[in-house]
C-alpha positions in Angstrom: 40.8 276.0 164.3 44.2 275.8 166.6 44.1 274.5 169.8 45.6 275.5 173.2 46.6 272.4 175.4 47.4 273.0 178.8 49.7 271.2 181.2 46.8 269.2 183.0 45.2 268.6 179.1 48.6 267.1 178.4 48.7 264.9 181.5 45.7 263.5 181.0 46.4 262.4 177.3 50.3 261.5 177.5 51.5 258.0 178.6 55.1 256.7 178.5 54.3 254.5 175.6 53.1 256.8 173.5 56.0 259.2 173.7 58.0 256.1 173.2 56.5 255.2 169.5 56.3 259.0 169.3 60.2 260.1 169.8 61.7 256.3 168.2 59.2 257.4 164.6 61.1 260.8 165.0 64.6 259.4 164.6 63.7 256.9 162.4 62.3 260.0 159.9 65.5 261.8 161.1 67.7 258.6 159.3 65.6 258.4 156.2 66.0 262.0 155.7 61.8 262.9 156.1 62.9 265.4 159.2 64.8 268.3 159.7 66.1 269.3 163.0 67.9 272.6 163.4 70.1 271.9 167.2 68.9 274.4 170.1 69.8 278.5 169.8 69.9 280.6 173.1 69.2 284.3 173.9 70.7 285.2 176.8 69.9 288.2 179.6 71.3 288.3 183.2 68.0 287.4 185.2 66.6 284.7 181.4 67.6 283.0 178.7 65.1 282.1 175.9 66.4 278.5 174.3 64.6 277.4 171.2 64.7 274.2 169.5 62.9 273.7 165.7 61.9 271.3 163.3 60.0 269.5 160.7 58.7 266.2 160.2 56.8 266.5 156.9 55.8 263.0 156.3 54.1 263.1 159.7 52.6 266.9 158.4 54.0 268.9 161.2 56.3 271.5 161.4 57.3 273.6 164.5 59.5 274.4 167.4 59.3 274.3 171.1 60.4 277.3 173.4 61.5 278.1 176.9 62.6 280.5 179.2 64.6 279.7 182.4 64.8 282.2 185.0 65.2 282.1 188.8 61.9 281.8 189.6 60.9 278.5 187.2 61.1 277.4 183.2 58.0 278.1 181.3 57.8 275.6 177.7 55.3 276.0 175.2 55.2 274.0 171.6 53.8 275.6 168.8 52.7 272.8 165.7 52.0 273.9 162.7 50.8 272.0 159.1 53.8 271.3 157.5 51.8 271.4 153.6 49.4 275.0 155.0 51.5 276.4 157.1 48.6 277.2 159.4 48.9 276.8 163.2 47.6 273.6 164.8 48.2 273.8 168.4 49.8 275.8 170.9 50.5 273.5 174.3 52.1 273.7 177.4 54.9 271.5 177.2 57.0 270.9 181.1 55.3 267.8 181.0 55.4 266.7 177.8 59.3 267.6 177.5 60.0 265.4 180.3 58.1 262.6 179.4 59.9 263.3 176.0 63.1 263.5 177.1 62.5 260.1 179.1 61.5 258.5 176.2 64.3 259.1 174.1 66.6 257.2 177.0 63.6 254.5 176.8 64.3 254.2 172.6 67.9 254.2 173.5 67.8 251.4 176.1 65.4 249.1 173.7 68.1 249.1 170.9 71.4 249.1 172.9 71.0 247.2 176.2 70.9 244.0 176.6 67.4 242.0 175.9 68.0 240.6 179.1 67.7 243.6 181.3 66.4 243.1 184.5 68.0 246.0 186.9 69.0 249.4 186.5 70.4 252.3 188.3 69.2 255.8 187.8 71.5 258.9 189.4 69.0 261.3 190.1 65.8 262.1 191.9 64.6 265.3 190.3 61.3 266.2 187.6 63.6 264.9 185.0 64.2 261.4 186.0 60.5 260.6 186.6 60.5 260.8 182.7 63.5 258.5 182.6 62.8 256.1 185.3 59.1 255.6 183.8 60.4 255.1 180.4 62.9 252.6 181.3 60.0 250.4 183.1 58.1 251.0 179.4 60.9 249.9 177.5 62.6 247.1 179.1 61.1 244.0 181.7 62.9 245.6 184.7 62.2 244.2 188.1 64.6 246.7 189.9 65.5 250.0 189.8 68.2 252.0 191.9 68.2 255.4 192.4 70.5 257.6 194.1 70.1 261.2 195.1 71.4 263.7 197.4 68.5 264.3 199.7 67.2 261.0 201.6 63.8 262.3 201.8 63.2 263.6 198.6 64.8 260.5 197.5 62.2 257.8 199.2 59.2 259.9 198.2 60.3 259.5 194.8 61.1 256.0 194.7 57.8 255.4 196.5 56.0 257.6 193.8 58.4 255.6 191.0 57.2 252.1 192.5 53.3 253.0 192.3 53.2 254.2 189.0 55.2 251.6 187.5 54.6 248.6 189.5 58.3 247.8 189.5 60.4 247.9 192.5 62.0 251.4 192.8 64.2 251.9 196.0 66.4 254.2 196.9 70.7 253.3 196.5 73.1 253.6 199.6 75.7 255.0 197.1 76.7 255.8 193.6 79.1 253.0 193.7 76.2 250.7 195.1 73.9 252.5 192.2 76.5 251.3 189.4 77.7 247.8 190.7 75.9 245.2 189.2 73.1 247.0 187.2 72.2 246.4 183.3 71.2 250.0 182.2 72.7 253.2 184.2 70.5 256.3 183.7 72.0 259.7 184.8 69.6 262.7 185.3 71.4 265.0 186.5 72.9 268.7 187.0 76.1 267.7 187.7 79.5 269.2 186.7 81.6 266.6 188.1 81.6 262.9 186.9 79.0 260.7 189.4 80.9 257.6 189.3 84.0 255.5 188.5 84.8 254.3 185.4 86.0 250.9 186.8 82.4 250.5 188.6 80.6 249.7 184.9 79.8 245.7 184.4 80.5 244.4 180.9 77.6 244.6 179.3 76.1 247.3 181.0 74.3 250.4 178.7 74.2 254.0 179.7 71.9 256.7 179.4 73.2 259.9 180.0 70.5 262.8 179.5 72.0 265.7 182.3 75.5 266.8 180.4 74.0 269.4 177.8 76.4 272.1 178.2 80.1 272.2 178.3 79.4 273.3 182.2 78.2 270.0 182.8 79.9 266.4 183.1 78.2 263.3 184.5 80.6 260.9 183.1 84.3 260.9 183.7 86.4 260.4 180.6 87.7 257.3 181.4 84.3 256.0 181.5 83.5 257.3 177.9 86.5 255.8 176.4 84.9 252.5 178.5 82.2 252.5 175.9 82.6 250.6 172.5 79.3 252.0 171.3 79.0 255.7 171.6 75.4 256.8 170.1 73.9 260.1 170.1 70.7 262.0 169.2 72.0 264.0 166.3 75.7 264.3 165.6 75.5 268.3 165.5 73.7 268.7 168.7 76.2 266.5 170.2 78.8 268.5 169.2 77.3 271.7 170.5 76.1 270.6 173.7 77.3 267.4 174.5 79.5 267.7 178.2 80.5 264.6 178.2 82.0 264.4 175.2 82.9 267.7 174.2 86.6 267.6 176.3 87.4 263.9 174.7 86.8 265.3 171.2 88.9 268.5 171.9 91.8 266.6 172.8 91.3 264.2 170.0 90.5 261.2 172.5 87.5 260.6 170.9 86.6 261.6 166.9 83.1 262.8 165.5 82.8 259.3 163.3 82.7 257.4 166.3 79.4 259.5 167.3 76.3 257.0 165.9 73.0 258.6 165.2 70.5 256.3 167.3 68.5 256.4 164.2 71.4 254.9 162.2 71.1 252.0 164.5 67.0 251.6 164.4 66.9 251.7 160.2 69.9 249.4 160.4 73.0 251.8 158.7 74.7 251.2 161.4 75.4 248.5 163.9 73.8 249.1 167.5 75.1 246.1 170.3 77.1 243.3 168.9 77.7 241.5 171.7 76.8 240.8 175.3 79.6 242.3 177.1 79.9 245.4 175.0 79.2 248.4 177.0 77.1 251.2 175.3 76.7 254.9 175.6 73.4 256.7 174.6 74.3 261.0 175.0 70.7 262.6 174.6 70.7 266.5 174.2 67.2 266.5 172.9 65.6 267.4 169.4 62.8 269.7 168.4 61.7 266.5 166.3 61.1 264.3 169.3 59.0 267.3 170.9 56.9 267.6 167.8 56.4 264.1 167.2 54.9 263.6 170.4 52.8 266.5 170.6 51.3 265.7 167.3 49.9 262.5 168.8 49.1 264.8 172.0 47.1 266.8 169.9 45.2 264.0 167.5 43.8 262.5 170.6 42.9 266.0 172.5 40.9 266.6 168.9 39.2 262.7 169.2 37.8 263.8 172.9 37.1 267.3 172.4 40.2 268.7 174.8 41.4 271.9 174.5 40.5 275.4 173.8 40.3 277.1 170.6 42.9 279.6 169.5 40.8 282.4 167.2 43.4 282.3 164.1 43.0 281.3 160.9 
């Protein structure tokens, strides 16, 4: 019988590294053409808009999509997993927790196979639900012992760093500036709504790799396009997502700055088609839009351990 998982059921089952091994299996099944991932549609009304994102991952049984509704008063996410070989409904679950430790996690995959093994600071623009999922993911992925963040509001700010700091055990504190946030950090991680670039492009170190996770509409821009054309490595998700939503690309490639080959599927890099870093100084881009796959990859594993301790509630289909 299905289950329902609710946000708290997911909480309690769902760790950083999990959704780490979850989202990298999911684009390294993308790469050797086991998954199928059809790039976000939108309904839109005046007061909601109903986004939804699907997939498959047969060799991991599961086929599915996730979908939301934004509206003035909050987003509301639910993923529905089905058997990929029955077709019969495994799970319905609550999913604003799991999508941002998802969408962390994908930054996390990104920062393991393009930074530099040597990564010992980063700075993270952003202070919001989303960049709890990217700030734990980085202390997952990579042996940190700093991390800069820099947000608008100084309160909100130090209460997330302090939050950051206790879950990790790595030394979160809050950044005087964006300049101070980019100036001699490894990875930079932007989490953002922003729709105007958050720092200079003659800020980035050699050798630094970015994360940039906010830019997924045309309306949005965290990186200027001089920083972009910075990058000598410029890796994406999925190449069509990234040409639907990407924000930060999206102008380059209209003005033929910057050409689709040069966008490298992260799971190009992981099954070795592709080359990811190929030196120290290079600096790298990872754009993340966000998959269905990555969502039903980690919910699978959400679900196989809710069935091992008895969590959930039953769903009366067949």
């Amino acid at each position: 019988m299905a289950l329902f998982l609710s946000e708290n059921d997911v909480k309690s089952l769902l760790t950083a590294e999990m959704a780490l091994e979850a989202v990298a299996s999911a684009h390294r099944d993308l790469a050797n053409g086991l998954a199928i991932d059809t790039p976000r549609a939108r309904s839109r009304l005046p007061q909601t808009v109903l986004h939804v994102l699907q997939g498959a991952l047969p060799a991991q049984g599961v086929i599915g999509y996730k979908a939301y509704t934004s509206n003035k008063s909050g987003n509301r996410f639910l993923v529905h997993l089905f058997d990929a070989a029955t077709g019969q409904l495994k799970a319905v679950i609550e999913a604003d927790y799991l999508g941002m430790i998802r969408t962390g996690a994908a930054s996390g995959v990104a920062a393991r196979w393009l930074a530099r093994s040597d990564s010992r600071i980063a700075g993270v623009f952003g202070s919001g639900w989303q960049a709890e999922g990217h700030v734990r993911a980085l202390c997952a992925a990579l042996p940190l012992e700093q991390v800069k963040v820099f947000g608008r509001k100084a309160d909100k700010l130090r209460d997330f760093c302090r939050r950051m700091k206790e879950l990790t055990g790595v030394a979160v504190e809050p950044a005087a500036s964006a300049e101070e946030t980019v100036r001699n950090s490894d990875v930079i991680g932007t989490v953002t709504t922003a729709a105007q670039p958050l720092f200079e492009a003659d800020w980035l170190e050699p050798g630094v790799h970015i994360n940039a996770a906010g830019s997924n509409s045309l309306i949005r821009q965290e990186l200027s396009e001089a920083s972009v054309r910075r990058c000598d490595l410029i890796a994406v998700d999925s190449q069509p997502t990234a040409l639907a939503e990407a924000g930060d690309l999206l102008p380059l490639l209209e003005k033929g700055r910057l050409h689709t080959r040069q966008l490298v599927e992260l799971g190009d890099v992981m099954v070795g088609r592709h080359a990811g870093r190929t030196s120290a100084a290079q600096i790298t881009l990872f754009e993340s839009q966000g998959m269905a796959i990555q969502d039903l990859a980690v919910a699978r594993r959400v679900l196989e351990l809710a069935e091992a301790n008895g969590i959930g509630q039953p769903i009366p289909m067949k």
